[in-house]
C-alpha positions as CSV (number, residue, x, y, z in Angstrom):
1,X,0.0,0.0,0.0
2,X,2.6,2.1,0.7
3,X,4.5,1.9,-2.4
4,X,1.0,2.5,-4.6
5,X,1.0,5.8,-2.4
6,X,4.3,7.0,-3.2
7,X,3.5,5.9,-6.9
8,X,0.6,8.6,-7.0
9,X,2.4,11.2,-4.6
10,X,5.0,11.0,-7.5
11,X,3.1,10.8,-10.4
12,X,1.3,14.1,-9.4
13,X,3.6,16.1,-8.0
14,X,7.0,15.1,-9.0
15,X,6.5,13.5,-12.4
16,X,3.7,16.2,-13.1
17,X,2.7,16.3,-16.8
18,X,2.7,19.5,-17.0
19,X,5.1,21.1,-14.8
20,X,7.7,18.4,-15.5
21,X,7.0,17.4,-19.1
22,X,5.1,19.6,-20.7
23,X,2.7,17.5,-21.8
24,X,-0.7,17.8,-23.1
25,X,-0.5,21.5,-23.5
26,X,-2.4,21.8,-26.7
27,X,-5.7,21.5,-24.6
28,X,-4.3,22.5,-21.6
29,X,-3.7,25.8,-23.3
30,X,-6.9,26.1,-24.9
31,X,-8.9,25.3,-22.4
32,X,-7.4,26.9,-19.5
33,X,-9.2,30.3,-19.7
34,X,-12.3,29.4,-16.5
35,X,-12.2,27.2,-14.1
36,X,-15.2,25.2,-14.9
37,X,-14.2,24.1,-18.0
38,X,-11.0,23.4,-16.8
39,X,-12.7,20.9,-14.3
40,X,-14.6,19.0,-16.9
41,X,-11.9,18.4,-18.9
42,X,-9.5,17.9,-16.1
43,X,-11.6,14.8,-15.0
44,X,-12.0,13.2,-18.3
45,X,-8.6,13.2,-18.1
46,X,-8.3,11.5,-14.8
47,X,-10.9,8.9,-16.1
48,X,-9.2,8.5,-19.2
49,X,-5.6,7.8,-17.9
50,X,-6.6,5.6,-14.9
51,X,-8.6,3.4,-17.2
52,X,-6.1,3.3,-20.2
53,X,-2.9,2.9,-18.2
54,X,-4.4,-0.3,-16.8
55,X,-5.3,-1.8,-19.7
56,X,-2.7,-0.5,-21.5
57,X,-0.7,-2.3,-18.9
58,X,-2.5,-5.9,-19.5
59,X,-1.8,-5.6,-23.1
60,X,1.9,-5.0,-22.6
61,X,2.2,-7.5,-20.0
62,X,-0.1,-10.6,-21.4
63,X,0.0,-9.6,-24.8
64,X,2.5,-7.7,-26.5
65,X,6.1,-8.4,-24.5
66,X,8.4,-11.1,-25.6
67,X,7.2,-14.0,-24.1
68,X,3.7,-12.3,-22.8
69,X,1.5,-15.3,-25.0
70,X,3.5,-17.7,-23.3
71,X,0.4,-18.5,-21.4
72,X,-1.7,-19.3,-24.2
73,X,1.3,-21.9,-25.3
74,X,4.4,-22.8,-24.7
75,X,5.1,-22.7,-28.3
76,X,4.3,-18.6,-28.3
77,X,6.9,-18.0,-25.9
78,X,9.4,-16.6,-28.6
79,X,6.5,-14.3,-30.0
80,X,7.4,-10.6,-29.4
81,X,4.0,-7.9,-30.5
82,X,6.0,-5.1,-28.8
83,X,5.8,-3.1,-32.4
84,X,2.1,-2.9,-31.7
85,X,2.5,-1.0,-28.8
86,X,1.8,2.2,-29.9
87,X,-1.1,1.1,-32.3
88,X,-2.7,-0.9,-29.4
89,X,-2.2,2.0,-26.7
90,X,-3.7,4.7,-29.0
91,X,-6.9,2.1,-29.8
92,X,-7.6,1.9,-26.1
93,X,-7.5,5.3,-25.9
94,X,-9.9,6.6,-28.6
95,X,-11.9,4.0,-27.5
96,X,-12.1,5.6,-23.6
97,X,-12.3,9.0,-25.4
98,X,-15.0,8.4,-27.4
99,X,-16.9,6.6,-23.8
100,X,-16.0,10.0,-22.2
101,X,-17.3,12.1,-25.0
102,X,-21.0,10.4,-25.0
103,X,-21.4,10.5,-20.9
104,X,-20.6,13.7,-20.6
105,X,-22.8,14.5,-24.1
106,X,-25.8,13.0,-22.3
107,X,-25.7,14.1,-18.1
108,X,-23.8,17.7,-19.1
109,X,-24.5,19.2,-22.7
110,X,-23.4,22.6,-21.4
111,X,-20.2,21.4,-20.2
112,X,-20.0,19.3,-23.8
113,X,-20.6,22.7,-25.7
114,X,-18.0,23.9,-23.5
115,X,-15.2,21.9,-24.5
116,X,-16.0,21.4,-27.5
117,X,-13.3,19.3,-29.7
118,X,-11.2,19.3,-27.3
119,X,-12.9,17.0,-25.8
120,X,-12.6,14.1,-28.4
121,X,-9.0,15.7,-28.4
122,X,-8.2,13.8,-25.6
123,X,-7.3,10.6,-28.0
124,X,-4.5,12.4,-29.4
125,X,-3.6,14.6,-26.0
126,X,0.3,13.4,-25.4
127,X,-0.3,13.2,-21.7
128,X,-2.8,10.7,-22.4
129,X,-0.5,8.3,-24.6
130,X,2.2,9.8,-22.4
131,X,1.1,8.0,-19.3
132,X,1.5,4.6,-21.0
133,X,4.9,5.0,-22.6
134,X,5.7,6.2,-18.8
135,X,4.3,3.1,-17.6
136,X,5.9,0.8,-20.1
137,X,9.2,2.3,-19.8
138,X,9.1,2.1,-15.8
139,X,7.8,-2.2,-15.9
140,X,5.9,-1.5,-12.6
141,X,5.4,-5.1,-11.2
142,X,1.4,-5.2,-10.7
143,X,-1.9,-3.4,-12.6
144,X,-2.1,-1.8,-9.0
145,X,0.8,0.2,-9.3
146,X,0.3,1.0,-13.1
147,X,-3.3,2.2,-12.3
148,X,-2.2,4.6,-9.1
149,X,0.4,5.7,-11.3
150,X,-2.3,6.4,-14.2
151,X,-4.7,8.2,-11.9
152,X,-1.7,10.3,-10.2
153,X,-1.0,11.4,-13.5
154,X,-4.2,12.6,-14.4
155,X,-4.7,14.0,-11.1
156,X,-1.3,16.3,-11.5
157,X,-3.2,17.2,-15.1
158,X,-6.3,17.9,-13.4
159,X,-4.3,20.3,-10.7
160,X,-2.3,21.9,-13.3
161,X,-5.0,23.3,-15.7
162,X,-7.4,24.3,-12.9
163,X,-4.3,25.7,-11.3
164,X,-3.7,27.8,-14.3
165,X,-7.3,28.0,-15.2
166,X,-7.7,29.7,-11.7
167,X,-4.7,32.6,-12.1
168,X,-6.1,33.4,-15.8
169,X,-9.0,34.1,-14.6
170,X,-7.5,36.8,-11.9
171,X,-5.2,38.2,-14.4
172,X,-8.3,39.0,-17.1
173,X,-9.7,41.7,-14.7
174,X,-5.6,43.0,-14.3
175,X,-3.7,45.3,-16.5
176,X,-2.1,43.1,-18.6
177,X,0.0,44.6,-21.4
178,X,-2.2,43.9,-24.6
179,X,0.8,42.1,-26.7
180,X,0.7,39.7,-23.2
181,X,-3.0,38.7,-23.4
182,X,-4.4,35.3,-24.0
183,X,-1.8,32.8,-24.7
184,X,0.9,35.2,-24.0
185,X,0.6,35.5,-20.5
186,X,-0.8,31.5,-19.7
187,X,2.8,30.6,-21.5
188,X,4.6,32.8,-18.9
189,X,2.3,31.6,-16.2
190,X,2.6,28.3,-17.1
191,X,6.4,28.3,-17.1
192,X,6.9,30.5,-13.9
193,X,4.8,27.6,-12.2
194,X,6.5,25.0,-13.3
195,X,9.7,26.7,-12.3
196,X,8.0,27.4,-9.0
197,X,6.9,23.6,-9.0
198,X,10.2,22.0,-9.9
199,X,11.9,24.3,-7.4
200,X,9.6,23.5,-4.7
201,X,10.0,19.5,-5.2
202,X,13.8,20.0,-5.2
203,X,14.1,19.1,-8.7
204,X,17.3,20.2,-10.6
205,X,16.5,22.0,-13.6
């Protein structure tokens, strides 16, 4: 338990997407502007990435690996799918996208209009497909540790655009210089946080 703890702790304030990596700023960007949109698409995210980085994480382990069909049969041992990995991570998550995309369609239209495409954006948001390659890369030992790192992720995602989301809206009632407005100043924000993040967390730059 303790080490699926330190997994999330990590994942959302050390290995931040964001802050750390820079990830999944086309959306984050865009939609960053109020805080209520930033929280509807900052939990799609979180649902997204701790369902995806699970499965993602079966596929890798019982499917794709060298060796993974060795429990179909012995004689699939030498069978390696790992070239499929990206193909298979990206179908799991359009396919979570496009779950995400008709729940929020039907119990909030508002917050559907709201987001707009950047909603079925998710599929191609590199956080998303981010998450997994982090996953494969670090062969965590269980789906437990793979889905609290998954969730931690989106979490840190979720933090960091309402985080933003927050300050942007403060800084559209200040006297911001007009070359600075809109993207301008959530770049500088952005990266003043993340320098204040990375700081923070002891992190050498």
């Amino acid at each position: 338990m303790e080490n699926l703890v330190n997994i999330f702790v990590k994942a959302v304030f050390i290995d931040n997407m964001i802050f750390a990596y820079f990830l999944g700023m086309c959306s984050f960007l865009a939609v960053s502007k109020t805080v209520k949109t930033s929280i509807g698409l900052g939990i799609a995210v979180i649902f997204v990435l701790g369902i995806t980085v699970p499965i993602d994480y079966l596929l890798e382990v019982y499917v794709l690996k060298s060796g993974a069909l060795a429990w179909l049969s012995p004689s699939l041992a030498d069978v390696d799918l790992s070239f499929l990995s990206f193909i298979m991570y990206i179908a799991v998550i359009a396919s979570m996208t496009q779950l995400v995309e008709m729940i929020i369609e039907k119990f909030s239209p508002a917050l559907y209009e709201s987001l707009g495409i950047f909603l079925p954006l998710i599929a191609v948001n590199c956080a998303i497909l981010g998450g997994s390659l982090f996953m494969q890369q670090r062969e965590y030992a269980t789906i437990a540790e793979a889905t609290s790192f998954g969730l931690g992720s989106g979490v840190g995602w979720f933090l960091a655009i309402v985080g933003v989301a927050a300050i942007n809206e403060k800084i559209s009632y200040s006297n911001v210089p007009a070359p600075l407005k809109g993207l301008g100043i959530t770049f500088i924000t952005t990266g003043l946080m993340a320098i204040a993040f990375m700081s923070f967390m002891g992190i050498k730059l």
